[in-house]
DRENSEPA-991192 format. One line per 4 residues: number of its first residue (from 1); for each residue x, y, z of C-alpha. Coordinates in Angstrom, 1 decimal, m for minus. Example, Ala and Ser with C-alpha at 12.3 -4.5 7.8 and 13.67 -1.06 7.14 Angstrom:
1> 12.3/m4.5/7.8 ~ 13.7/m1.1/7.1
***
This chain:
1> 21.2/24.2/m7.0 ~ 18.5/23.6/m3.7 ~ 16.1/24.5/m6.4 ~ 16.6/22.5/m9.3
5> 17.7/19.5/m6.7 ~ 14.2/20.4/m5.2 ~ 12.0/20.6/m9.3 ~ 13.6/17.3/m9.9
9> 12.7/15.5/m6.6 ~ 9.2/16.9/m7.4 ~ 8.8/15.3/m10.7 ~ 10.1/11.9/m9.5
13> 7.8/12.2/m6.0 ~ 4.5/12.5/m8.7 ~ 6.0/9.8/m11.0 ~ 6.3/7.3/m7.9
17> 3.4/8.2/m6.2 ~ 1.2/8.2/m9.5 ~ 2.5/5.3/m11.2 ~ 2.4/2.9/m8.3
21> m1.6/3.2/m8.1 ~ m2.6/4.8/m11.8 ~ m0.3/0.9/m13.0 ~ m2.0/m1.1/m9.9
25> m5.4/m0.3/m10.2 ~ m6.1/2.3/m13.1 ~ m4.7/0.1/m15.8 ~ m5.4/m3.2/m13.8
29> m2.0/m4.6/m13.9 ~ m2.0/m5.4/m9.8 ~ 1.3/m6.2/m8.3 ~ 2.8/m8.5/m10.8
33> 2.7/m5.4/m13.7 ~ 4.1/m3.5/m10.2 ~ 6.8/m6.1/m9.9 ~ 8.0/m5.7/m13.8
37> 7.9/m1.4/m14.0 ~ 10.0/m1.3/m10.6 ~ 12.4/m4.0/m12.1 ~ 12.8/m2.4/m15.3
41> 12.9/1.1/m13.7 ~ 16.1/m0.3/m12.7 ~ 17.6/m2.4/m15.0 ~ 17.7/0.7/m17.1
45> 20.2/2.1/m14.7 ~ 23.3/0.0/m15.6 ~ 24.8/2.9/m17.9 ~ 25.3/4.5/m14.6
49> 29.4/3.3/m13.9 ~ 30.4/3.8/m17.5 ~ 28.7/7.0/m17.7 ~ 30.3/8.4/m14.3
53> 34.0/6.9/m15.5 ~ 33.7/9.1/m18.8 ~ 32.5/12.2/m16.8 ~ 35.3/11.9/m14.9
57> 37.6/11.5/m17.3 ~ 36.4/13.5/m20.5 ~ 34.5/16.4/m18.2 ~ 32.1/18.3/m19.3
61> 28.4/18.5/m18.9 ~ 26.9/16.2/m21.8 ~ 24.9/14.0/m19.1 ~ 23.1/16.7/m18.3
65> 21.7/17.3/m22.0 ~ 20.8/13.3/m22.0 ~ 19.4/13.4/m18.5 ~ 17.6/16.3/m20.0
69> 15.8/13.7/m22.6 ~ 13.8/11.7/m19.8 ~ 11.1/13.9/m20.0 ~ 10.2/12.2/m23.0
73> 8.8/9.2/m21.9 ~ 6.2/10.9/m19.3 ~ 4.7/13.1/m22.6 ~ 4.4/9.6/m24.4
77> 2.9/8.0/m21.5 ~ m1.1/8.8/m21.8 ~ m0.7/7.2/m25.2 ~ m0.1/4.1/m23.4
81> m2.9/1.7/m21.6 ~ m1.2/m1.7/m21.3 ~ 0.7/m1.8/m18.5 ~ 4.3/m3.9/m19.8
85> 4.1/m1.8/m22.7 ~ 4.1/1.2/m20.4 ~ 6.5/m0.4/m18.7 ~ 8.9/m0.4/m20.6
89> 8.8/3.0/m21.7 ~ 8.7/4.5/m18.7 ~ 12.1/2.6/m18.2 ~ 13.6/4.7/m20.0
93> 13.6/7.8/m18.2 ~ 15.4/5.9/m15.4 ~ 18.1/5.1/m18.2 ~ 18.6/9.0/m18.7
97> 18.9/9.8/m14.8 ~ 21.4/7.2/m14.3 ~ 23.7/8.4/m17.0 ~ 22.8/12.5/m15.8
101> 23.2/11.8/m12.1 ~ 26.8/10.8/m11.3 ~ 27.7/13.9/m12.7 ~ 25.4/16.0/m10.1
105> 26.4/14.2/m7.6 ~ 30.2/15.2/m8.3 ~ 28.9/18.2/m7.8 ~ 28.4/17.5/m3.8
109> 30.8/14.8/m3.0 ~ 34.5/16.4/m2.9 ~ 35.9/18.1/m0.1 ~ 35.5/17.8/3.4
113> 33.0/17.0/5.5 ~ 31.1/15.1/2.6 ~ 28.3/13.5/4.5 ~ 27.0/16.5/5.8
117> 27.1/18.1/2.4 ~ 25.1/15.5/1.1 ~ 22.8/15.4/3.9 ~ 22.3/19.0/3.0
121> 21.9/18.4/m0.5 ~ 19.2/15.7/0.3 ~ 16.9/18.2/1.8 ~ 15.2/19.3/m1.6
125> 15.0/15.5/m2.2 ~ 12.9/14.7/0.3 ~ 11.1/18.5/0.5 ~ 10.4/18.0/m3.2
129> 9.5/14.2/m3.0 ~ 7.1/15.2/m0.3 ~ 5.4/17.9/m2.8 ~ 5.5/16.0/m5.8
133> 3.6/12.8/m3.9 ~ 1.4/14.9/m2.5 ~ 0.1/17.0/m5.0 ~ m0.2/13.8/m7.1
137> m3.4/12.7/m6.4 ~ m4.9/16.4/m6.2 ~ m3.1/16.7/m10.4 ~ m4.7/13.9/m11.8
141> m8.2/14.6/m10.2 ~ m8.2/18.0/m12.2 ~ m6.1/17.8/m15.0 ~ m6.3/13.8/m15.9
145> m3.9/11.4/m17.3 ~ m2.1/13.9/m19.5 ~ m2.0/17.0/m17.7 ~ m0.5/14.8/m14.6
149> 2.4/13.6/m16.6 ~ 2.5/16.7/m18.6 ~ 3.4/18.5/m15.5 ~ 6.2/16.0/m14.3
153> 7.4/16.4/m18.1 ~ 7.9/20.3/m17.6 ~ 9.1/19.8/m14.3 ~ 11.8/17.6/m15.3
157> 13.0/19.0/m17.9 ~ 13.1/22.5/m15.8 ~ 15.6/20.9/m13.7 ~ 18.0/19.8/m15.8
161> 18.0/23.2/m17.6 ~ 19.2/24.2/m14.2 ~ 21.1/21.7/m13.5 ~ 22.8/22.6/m17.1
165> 23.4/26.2/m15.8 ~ 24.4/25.3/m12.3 ~ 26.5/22.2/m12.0 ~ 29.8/23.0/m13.3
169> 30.9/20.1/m15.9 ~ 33.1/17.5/m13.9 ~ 36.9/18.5/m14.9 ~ 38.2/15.5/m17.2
173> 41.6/14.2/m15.9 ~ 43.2/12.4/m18.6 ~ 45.4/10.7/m15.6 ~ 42.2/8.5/m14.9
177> 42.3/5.8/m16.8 ~ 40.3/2.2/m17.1 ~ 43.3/1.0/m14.9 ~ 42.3/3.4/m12.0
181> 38.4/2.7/m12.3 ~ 39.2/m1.5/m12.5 ~ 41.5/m0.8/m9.2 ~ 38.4/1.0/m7.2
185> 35.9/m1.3/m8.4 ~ 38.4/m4.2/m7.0 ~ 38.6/m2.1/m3.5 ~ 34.6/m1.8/m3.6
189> 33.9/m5.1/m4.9 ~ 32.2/m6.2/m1.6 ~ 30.3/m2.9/m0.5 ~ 28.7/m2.7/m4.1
193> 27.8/m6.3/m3.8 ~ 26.4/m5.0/m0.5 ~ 24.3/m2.3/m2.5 ~ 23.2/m4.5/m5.2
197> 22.2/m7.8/m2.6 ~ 20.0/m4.5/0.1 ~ 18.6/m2.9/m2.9 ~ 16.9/m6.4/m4.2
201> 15.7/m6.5/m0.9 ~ 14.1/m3.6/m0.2 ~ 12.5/m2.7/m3.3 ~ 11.2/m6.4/m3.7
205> 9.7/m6.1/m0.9 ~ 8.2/m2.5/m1.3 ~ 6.4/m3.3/m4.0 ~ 4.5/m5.9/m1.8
209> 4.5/m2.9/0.5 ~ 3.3/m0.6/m1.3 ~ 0.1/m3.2/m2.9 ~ m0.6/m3.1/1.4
213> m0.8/0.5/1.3 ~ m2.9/0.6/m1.7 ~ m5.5/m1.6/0.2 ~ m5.1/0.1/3.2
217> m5.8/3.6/1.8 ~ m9.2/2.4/m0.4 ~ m10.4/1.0/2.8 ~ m10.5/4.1/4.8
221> m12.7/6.5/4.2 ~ m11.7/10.0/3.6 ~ m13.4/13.1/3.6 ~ m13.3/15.7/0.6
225> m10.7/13.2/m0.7 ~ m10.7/10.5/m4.0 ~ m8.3/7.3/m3.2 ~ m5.9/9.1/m5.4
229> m5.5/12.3/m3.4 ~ m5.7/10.0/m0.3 ~ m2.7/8.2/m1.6 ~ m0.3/10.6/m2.5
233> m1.0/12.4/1.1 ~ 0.3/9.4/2.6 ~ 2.3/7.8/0.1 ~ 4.8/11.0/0.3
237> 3.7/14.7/2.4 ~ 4.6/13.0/6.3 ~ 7.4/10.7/5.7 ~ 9.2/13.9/3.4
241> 8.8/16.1/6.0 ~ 9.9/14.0/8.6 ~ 12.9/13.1/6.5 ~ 14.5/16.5/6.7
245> 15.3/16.2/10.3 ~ 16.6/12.5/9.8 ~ 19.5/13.4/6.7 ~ 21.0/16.2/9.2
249> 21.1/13.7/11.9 ~ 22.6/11.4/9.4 ~ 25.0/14.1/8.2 ~ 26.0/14.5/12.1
253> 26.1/10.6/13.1 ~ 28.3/9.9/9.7 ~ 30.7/12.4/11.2 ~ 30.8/10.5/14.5
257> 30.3/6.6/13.6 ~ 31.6/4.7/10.8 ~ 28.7/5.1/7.8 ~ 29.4/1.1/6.8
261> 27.9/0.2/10.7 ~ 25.1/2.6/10.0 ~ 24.2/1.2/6.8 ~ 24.6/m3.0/8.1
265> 22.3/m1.8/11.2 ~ 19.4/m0.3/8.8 ~ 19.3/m3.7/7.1 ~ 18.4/m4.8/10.1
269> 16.1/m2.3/10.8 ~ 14.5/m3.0/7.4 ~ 13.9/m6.6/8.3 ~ 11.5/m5.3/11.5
273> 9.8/m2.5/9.5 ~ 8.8/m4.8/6.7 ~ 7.5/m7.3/9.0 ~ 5.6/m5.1/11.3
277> 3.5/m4.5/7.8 ~ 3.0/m8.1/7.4 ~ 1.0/m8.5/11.2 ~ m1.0/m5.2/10.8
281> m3.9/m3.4/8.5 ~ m5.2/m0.3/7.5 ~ m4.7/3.0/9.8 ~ m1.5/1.0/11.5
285> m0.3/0.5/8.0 ~ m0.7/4.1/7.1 ~ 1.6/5.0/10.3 ~ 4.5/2.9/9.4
289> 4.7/4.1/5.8 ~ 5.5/7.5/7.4 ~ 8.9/6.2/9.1 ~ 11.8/7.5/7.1
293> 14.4/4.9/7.0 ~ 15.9/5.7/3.4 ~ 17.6/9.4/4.4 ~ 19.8/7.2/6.5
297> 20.5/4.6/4.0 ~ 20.9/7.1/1.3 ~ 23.8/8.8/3.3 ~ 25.5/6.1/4.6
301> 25.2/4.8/0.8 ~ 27.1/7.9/m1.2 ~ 29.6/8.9/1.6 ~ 30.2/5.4/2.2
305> 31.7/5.2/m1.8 ~ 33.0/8.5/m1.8 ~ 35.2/8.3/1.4 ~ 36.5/4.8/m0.1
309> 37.4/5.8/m3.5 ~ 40.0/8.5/m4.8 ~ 38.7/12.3/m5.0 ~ 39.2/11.9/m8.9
313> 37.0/8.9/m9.4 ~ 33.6/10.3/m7.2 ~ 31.7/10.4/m10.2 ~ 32.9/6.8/m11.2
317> 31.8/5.4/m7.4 ~ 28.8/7.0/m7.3 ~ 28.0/5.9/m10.8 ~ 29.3/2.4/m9.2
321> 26.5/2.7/m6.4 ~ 24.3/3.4/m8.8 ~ 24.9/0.8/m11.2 ~ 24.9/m2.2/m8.4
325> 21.6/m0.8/m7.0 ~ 20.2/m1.9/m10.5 ~ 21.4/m4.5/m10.9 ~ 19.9/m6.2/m7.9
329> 16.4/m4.4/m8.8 ~ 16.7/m5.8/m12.3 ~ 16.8/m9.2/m10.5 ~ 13.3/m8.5/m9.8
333> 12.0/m8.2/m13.4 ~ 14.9/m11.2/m14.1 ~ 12.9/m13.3/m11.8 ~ 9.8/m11.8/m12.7
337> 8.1/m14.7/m13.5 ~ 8.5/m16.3/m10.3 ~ 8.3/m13.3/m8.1 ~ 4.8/m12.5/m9.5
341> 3.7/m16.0/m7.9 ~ 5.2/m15.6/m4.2 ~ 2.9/m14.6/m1.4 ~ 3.8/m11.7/1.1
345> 5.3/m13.7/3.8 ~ 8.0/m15.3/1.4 ~ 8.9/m12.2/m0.4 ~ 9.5/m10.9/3.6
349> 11.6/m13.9/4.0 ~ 13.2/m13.6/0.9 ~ 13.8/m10.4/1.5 ~ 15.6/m10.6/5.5
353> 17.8/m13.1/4.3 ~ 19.2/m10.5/1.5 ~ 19.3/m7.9/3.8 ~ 21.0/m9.8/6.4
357> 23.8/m11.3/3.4 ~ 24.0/m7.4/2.4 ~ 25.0/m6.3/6.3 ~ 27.8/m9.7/6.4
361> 29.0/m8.1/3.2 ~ 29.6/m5.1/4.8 ~ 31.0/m6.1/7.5 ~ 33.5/m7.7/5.7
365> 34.5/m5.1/3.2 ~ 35.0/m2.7/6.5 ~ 37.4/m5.0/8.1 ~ 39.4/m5.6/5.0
369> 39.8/m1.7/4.9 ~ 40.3/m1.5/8.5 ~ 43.0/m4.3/7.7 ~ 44.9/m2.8/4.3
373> 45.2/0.4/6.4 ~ 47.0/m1.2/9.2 ~ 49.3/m3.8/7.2
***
């Protein structure tokens, strides 16, 4: 499971680390074709509550085979030079994952003492993300365009043939019905609206992040490297390793503090990271990209949704988290037309203010579960 978990983190940690520059500066499309793929990426992701609600209760392993499918998209890709286009296409493999995914992460979140478990679980993420970005750069200086998302292709679709073998199908309970998934949706209202308001935030503001980084690392001059192998060093290799070490302390501190104070405090935390990249430049830029904040987020995110929701429905709330968490990054390619225009400093303030609304909301949906379970 480590393994395919691992493969598939790999093939996503190219993707990201390739796209962002090969669609910035390869094609030409700069940050407003940035703004448009990372919207799309994940508008394509609303499938994700209906798919998790018929996993749970039909069974079975069919997301897996159409998971499997996203590996489509990256062999079409070299055929594709304009960047909406390209866009669009590429959109579609984050329309597969969202359907495939709640079903894996069934797989992790039952039982006890879930947030270690998916602390765990998250190691090969961030060890394969780490590889993946890395090795990026170094892929596409030998083997070009096609042989670079040949190789995320084949890597892709290697996972989910293990996932296919591994994961056991969820078990369909006929006793779920839309009745049940309506009542945990009404429970989670406010922590999804939570999700959706922080994930507009954060990846609005990465993409202006990202552009930053961009700059920083064709500035600097590195030995032995091109700007592409230079990127996808730093874009991924520190920050993954140091991530390891920060999703076992999550695991530990979710076992000891609430995961809904963890996650309103890294809003915050998000706010002073993103404007720490708006006063400096080039090497001090490169140093803040390694600081893993996500792990935590990530966590407190999934055990979060699965300790508030019935054992029965984990697929459905993870599916939930992943649903919301598009649709406030499809309000990016939504907005798209005036996004594209804003500077850095008001995407950052844009940004704080919907990360600070995401940590009131909650706030609020933890007191009114501290409050049902005292009335």
């Amino acid at each position: 499971m480590q393994i395919a978990v691992t493969l598939h983190a790999v093939a996503w940690g190219m993707y990201y680390a390739f796209t962002r520059i090969y669609v910035i500066k390869d094609l030409g499309g700069g940050v407003k074709a940035l703004i448009l793929l990372t919207g799309l990426e994940w508008f394509a992701a609303l499938l994700a509550i209906p798919a998790g609600y018929l996993a749970d209760r039909y069974g079975g392993k069919w997301p897996l085979y159409i998971g499997a499918f996203g590996a489509i998209p990256f062999l079409a890709a070299p055929l594709v030079t304009e960047p909406t286009l390209l866009s669009l296409m590429l959109s579609t493999s984050s329309l597969t994952w969202a359907i495939a995914w709640p079903t894996v992460l069934s797989h992790v979140l039952r039982g006890e003492d879930i947030g270690m478990k998916y602390s765990k679980f998250g190691l090969g993420i961030g060890l394969g993300w780490g590889l993946g970005s890395t090795a990026s750069g170094f892929i596409y200086e030998r083997l070009g365009v096609v042989g670079t998302f040949t190789l995320m292709a084949a890597l892709y679709l290697t996972a989910y043939t293990a996932f296919i073998n591994r994961v056991a199908g969820v078990r369909g309970v006929e006793r779920v019905t839309k009745e049940d998934l309506l009542e945990m949706m009404k429970v989670l209202k406010f922590f999804v609206s939570a999700i959706a308001v922080s994930t507009f935030a954060r990846e609005y503001i990465y993409i202006h992040l990202t552009a930053k980084l961009s700059q920083a690392v064709s500035s600097i001059s590195f030995p032995s490297l091109s700007t592409h192998e230079a990127f996808g060093i730093i874009y991924g290799v520190t920050s993954s390793m140091l991530a390891t070490p920060v999703r076992l302390l999550a695991g530990k501190l979710i076992s000891k503090v609430n995961p809904l104070n963890l996650l309103a405090l890294m809003n915050l935390a998000y706010i002073a990271y993103a404007s720490a990249f708006y006063f400096f430049n080039d090497v001090l830029i490169v140093i803040l990209w390694q600081i893993p904040l996500y792990p935590l987020v990530d966590v407190a995110t999934y055990t979060s949704a699965a300790l508030h929701s019935p054992e029965k429905l984990r697929s459905s709330a993870s599916g939930a988290v992943i649903a919301f968490s598009s649709i406030g990054a499809a309000f990016i390619a939504l907005l798209y037309p005036v996004l594209s225009r804003l500077c850095f400093l008001t995407a950052l303030c844009i940004s704080s203010i919907a990360l600070l609304t995401s940590s009131a909301l909650i706030v609020i949906f933890r007191n009114s579960i501290q409050y049902s379970s005292n009335s």
